[in-house]
C-alpha positions in Angstrom: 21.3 -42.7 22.9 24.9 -43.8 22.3 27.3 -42.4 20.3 26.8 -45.5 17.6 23.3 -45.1 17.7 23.2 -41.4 16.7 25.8 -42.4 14.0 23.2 -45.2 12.8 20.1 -42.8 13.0 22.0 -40.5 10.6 23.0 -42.8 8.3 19.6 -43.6 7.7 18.0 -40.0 7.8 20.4 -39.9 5.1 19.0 -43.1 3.0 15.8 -41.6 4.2 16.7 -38.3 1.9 17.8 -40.2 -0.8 14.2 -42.2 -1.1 12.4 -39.4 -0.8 14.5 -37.3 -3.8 13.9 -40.9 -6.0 10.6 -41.0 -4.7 9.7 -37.8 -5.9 11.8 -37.9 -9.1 9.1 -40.6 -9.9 6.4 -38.8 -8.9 7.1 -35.8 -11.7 8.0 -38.0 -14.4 4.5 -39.6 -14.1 3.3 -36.3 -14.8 5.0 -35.6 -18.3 4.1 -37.6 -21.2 5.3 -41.1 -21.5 4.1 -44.5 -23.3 1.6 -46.3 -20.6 3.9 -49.2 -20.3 6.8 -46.7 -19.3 3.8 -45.2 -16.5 3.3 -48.7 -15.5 7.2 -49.1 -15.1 7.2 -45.7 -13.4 4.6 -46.1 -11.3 5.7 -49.5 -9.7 9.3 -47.7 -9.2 7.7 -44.9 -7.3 5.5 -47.4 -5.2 8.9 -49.2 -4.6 10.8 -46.0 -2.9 7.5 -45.0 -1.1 8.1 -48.9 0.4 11.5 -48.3 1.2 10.8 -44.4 3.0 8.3 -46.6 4.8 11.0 -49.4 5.7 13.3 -46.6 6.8 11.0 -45.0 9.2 11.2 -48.2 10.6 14.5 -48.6 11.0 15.2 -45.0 12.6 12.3 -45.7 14.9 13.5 -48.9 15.9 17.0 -47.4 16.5 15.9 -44.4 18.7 15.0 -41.8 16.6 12.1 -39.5 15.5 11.0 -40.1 11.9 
């Protein structure tokens, strides 16, 4: 893998972490007590960073790396 490659398969392991932190921020405030239209808002948030981890695994695959 080239030196540009590795740089790109970081960057994204990278906006790979930052998914899964917003992913899981989502997750717990489904837990607490909210209004069900805020859960509904919530919940389509958290299915939206689960989309993009998925869409990032892509990407770092498709570049030449491991996740």
């Amino acid at each position: 893998m080239s030196q540009s490659q590795e740089k790109l398969v970081q960057a994204f392991e990278e906006l790979f972490s930052i998914e899964q932190k917003a992913h899981d921020y989502y997750e717990k405030l489904l837990t607490e007590n909210q209004t069900e239209h805020q859960k509904e808002v919530i919940s389509r948030i958290h299915d939206d960073e689960e989309k993009h981890m998925k869409i990032v695994e892509e990407i770092i695959s498709l570049v030449g790396g491991s996740k």
